[in-house]
C-alpha positions in Angstrom: -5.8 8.6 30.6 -2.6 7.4 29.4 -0.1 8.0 32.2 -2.3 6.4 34.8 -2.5 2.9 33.4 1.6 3.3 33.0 2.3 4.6 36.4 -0.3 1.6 37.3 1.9 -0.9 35.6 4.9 0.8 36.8 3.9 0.5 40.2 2.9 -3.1 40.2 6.4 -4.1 38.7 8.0 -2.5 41.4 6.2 -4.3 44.3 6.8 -7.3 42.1 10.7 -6.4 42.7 10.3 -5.8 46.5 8.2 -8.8 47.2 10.6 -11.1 45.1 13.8 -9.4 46.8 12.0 -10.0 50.1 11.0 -13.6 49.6 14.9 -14.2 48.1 16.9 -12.6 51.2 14.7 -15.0 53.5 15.6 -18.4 51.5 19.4 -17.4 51.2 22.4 -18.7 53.6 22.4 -16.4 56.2 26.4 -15.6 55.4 25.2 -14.1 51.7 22.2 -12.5 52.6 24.8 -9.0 53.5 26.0 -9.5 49.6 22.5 -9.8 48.2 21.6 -6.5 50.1 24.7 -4.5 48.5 23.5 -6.1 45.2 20.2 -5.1 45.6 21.2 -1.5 46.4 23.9 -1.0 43.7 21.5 -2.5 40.9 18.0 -1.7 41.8 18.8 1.7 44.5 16.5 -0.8 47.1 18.0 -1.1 50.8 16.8 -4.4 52.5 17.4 -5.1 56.0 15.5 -7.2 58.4 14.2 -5.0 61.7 12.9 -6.0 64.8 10.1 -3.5 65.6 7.9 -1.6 62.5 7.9 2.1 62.1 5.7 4.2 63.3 5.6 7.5 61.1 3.9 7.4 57.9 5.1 8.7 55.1 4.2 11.6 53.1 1.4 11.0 50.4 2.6 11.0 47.4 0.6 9.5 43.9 3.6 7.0 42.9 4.2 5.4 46.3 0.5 4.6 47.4 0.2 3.0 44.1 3.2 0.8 45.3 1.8 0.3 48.7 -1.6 -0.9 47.3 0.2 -3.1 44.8 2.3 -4.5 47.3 -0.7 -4.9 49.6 -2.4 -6.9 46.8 0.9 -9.1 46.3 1.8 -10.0 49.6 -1.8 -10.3 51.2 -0.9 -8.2 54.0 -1.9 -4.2 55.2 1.3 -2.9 54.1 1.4 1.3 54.1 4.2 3.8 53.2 6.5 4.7 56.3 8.8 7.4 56.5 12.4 6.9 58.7 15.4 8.8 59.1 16.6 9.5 55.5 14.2 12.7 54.3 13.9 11.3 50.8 13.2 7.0 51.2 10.0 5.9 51.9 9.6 2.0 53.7 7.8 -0.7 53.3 7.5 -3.0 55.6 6.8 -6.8 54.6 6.6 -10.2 56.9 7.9 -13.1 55.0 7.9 -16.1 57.1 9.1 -15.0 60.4 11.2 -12.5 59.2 10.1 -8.7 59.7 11.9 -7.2 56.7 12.3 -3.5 55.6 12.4 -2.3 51.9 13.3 1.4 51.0 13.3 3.0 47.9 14.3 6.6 47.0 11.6 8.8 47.2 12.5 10.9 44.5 13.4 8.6 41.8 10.7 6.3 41.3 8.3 9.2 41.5 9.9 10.5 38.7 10.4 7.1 36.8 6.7 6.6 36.1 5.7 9.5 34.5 9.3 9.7 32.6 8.6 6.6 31.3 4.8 7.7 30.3 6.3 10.9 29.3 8.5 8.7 26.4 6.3 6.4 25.6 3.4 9.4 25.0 5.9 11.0 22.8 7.0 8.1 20.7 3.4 7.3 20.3 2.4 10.8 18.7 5.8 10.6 16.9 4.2 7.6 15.5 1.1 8.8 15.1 2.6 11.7 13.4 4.4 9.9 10.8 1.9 7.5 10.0 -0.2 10.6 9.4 2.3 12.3 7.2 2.8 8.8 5.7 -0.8 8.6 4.5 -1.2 12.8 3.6 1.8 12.5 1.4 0.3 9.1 -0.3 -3.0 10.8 -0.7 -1.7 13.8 -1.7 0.5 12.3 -4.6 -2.1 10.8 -5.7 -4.6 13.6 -5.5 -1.5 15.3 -7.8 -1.3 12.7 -10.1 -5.1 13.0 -10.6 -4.5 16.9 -11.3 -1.9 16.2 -13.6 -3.6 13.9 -15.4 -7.1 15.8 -15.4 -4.8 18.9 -17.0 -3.6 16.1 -19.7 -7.1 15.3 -20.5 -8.8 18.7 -20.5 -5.6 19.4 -23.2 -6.6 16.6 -25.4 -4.4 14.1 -24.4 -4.5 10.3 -23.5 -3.1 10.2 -20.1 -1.7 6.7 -19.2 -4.1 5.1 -16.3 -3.2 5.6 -13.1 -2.9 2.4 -10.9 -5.5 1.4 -8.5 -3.9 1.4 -5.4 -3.9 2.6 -1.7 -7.1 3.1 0.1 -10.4 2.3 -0.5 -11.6 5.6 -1.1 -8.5 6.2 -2.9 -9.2 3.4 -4.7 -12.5 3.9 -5.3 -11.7 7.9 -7.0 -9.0 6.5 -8.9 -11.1 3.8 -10.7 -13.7 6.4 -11.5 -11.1 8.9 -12.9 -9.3 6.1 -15.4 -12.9 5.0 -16.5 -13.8 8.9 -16.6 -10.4 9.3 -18.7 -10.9 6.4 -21.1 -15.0 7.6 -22.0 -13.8 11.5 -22.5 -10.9 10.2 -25.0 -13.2 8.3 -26.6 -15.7 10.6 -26.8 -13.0 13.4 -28.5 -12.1 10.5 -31.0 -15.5 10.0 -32.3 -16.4 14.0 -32.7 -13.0 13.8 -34.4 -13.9 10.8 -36.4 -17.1 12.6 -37.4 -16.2 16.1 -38.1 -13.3 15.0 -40.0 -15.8 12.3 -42.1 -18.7 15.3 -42.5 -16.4 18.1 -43.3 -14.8 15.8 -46.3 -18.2 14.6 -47.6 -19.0 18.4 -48.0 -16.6 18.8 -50.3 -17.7 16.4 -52.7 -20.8 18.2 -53.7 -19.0 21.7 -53.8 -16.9 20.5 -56.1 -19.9 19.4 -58.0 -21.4 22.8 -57.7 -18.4 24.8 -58.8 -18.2 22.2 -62.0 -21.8 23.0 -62.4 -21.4 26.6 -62.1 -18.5 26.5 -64.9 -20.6 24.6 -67.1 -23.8 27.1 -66.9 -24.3 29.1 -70.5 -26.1 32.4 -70.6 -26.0 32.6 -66.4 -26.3 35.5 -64.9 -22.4 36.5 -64.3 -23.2 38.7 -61.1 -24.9 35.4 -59.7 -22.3 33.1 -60.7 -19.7 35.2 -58.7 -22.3 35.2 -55.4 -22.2 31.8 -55.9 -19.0 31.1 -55.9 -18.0 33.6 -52.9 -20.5 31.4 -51.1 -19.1 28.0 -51.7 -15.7 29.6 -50.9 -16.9 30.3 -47.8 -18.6 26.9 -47.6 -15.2 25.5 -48.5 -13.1 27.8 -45.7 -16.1 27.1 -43.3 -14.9 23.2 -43.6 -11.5 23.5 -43.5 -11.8 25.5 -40.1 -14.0 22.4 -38.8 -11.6 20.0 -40.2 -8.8 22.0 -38.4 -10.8 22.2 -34.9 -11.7 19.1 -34.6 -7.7 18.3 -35.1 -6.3 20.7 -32.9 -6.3 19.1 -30.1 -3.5 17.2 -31.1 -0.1 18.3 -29.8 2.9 18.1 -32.0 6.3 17.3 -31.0 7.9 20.0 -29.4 11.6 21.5 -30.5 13.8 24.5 -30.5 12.0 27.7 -32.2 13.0 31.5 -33.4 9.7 33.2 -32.4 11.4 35.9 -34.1 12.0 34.5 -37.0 8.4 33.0 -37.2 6.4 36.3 -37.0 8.5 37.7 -39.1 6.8 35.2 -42.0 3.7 35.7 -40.4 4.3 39.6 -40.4 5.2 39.4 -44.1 2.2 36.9 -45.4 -0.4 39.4 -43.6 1.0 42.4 -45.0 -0.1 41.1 -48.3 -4.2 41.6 -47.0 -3.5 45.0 -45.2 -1.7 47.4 -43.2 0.7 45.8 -40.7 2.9 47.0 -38.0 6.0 44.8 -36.9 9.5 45.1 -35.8 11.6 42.4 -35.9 13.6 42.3 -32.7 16.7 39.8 -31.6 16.0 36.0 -32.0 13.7 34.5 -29.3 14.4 30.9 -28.9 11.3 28.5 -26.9 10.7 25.4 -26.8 7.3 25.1 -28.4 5.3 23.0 -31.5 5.7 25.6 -34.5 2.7 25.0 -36.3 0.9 25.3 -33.6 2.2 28.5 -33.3 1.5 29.7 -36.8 -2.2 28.7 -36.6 -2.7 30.8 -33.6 -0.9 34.0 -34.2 -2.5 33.2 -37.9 -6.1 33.5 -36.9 -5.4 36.3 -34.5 -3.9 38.3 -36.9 -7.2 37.2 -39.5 -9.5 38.3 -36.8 -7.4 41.8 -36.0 -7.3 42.7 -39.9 -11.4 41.6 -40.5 -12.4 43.8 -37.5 -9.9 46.1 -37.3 -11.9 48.5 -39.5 -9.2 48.9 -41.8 -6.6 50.2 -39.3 -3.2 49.2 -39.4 -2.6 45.8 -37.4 0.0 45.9 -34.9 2.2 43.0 -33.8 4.4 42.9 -30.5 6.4 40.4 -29.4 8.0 39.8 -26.0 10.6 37.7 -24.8 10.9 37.1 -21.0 13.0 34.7 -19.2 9.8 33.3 -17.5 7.4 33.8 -20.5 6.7 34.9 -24.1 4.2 37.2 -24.9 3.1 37.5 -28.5 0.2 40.8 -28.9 -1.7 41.5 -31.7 -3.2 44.8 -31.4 -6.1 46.4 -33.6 -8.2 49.8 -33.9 -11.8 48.0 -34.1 -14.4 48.0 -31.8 -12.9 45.9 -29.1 -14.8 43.5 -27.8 -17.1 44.2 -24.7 -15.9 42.5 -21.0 -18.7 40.6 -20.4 -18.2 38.8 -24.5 -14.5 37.7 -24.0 -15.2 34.6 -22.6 -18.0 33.6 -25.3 -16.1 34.5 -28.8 -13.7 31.6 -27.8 -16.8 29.0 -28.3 -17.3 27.4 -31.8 -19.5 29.3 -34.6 -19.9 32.6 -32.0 -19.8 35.9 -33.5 -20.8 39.2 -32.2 -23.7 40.4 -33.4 -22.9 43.6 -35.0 -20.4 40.6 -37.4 -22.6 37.9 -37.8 -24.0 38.7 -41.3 -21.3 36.8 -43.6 -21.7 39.9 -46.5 -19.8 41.7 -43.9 -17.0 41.1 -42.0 -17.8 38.2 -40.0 -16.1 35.3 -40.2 -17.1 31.5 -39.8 -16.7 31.6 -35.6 -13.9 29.3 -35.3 -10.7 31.5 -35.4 -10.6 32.1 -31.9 -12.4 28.9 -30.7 -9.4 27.2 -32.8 -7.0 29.5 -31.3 -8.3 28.8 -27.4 -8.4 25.3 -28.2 -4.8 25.1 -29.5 -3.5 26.7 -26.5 -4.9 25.0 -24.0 -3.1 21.8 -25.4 0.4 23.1 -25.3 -0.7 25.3 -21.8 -0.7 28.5 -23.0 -3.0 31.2 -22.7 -5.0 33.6 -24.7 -5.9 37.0 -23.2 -8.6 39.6 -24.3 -7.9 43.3 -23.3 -8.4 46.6 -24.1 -5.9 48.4 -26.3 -4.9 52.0 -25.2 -6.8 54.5 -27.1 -9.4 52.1 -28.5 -9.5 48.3 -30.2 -8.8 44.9 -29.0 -4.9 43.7 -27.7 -5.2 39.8 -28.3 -2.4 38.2 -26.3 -0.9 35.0 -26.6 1.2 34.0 -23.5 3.5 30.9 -23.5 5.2 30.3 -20.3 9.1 29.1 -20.4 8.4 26.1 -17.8 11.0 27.3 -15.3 
């Protein structure tokens, strides 16, 4: 479909030539008509001669040289065919101008192979265009269907990504106007519940405080009473300060230069104080991380190992790879079971065998607190089984290299 028109085209500018070159040779003087014929050959490889008598042998058929015949035919409004003389590879044409008979020959061999050469080329640079325009627009689209990655990783971490612009196609267009409004709703959406738990949790506290006052001021009170009491608006009190925390911990801190080392070993030391705790204190590891962030999560992993550890001693690991750090916190409990990993890590969940707060459970934020932080600095929390029984809580925070 493509090489035809162009051998078409091809074909109709070379009867062009040999009509014009005909139609030339007759108006010249007759003593430069020898000159035009060596020009003719030396420039365009066509011999022009004038003959008294036509040939009689046609030429070979061959796709290229009927389709100058037939444009030639057109041209010069005369039956003009392909004829084939002494030379194996010319073909002739012969074409009556005026009252001159006059003979044009062409090689063979070389225009049959200048049409589809010239197809050939322009084929290729039109798929080499085709290709880069295609490679052009993949790479456009696919920056920007990594920008919108990027940016959706920002905003599933908590953070206000700047808005991407509205650019390119219209489809492109179209996604990237729904992302930024999608963006700009979901941060609001994380301000308000941050607004809201922060505003709740602190107008809690006013009334405990009111009921502990009240409590102090009670004569002749049961004392056994008084101290349920006030266990439970401890844990009321501990309850909002992990709600006041989770709604806040989506908020990354500036990240600097940190002894991981150095850091467990304070965390080692303050849990030792509430139980039994395993922990050797290695060569400094140096990251790149936010500290506190840190601290809270090994803090409540630790909490969580000591409360259901079952008063086993709590074992802390730490690992320092060139690719990644791996900080473990290892306990003797019941472990948790496969198919309840994935739930303890959502707000106010407890297993069920912890859920009555006279035992060990807890409020059901630690680990949702824990998840949460991670996820907005990009680490990861993993839940595993610990060899010979309990729970290996892992916190992995990868190097960036």
């Amino acid at each position: 479909m493509l090489i035809r028109p162009l051998a078409e085209r091809s074909a109709d500018d070379l009867a062009a030539k040999i009509l014009l070159s005909a139609q030339t040779w007759v108006e010249l003087p007759p003593n430069t008509r020898a000159d035009y014929e060596m020009e003719l050959a030396f420039r365009h490889d066509l011999a022009l001669a004038e003959v008294k008598t036509r040939l009689s042998r046609a030429a070979e058929a061959n796709y290229f040289g009927d389709l100058i015949a037939a444009a030639l035919t057109r041209r010069a409004r005369q039956d003009i065919s392909l004829k084939r003389g002494a030379e194996p590879n010319w073909d002739w044409l012969e074409i009556q101008v005026a009252d001159k008979l006059l003979r044009v020959g062409f090689d063979r061999q070389r225009y049959a192979l200048e049409a589809p050469l010239a197809a050939v080329g322009v084929f290729l640079l039109g798929a080499l265009l085709t290709v880069l325009t295609a490679l052009f627009m993949v790479r456009q689209a696919s920056r920007r269907m990594n920008s919108l990655a990027r940016k959706a990783a920002e905003i599933g971490q908590g953070r206000a990504p700047e808005l991407l612009p509205e650019t390119g196609a219209r489809e492109l267009r179209e996604l990237t106007a729904a992302f930024n409004r999608m963006a700009g709703e979901v941060q609001a959406l994380l301000e308000n519940r941050t607004v809201l738990l922060a505003g709740v949790s602190h107008d809690l506290r006013t009334p405990i405080t009111r009921l502990r006052l009240a409590l102090s001021l009670l004569e002749d009170a049961d004392p056994e009473l008084v101290r349920r009491m006030e266990r439970d608006l401890d844990e009321m009190n501990r309850l909002i300060g992990d709600m006041l925390v989770f709604a806040r911990s989506l908020k990354v801190e500036a990240l600097r230069d940190c002894d991981l080392t150095r850091v467990l070993d304070e965390l080692a030391a303050q849990a030792a104080l509430l139980g039994p705790l395993e922990w050797r204190a290695g060569p400094p590891c140096i990251a790149r991380l936010g500290e506190s962030a840190l601290r809270r999560i090994v803090g409540n992993l630790l909490d969580n190992a000591r409360r259901y550890g079952a008063g086993a001693p709590v074992r802390l690991e730490l690992e320092c790879g060139a690719v990644e750090v791996r900080i473990a916190v290892l306990d003797r409990g019941p472990g948790i079971p496969v198919e309840q990993r994935e739930a303890v890590f959502r707000p106010f969940t407890r297993l069920e065998t912890s859920r009555s707060r006279d035992g060990a459970g807890g409020s059901g934020l630690g680990l949702a607190i824990a998840r949460q932080m991670a996820d907005a600095y990009g680490w990861k929390i993993e839940l595993s089984d610990r060899a010979g029984g309990g729970l290996n809580a892992s916190l992995i925070i990868s190097r960036g290299i």
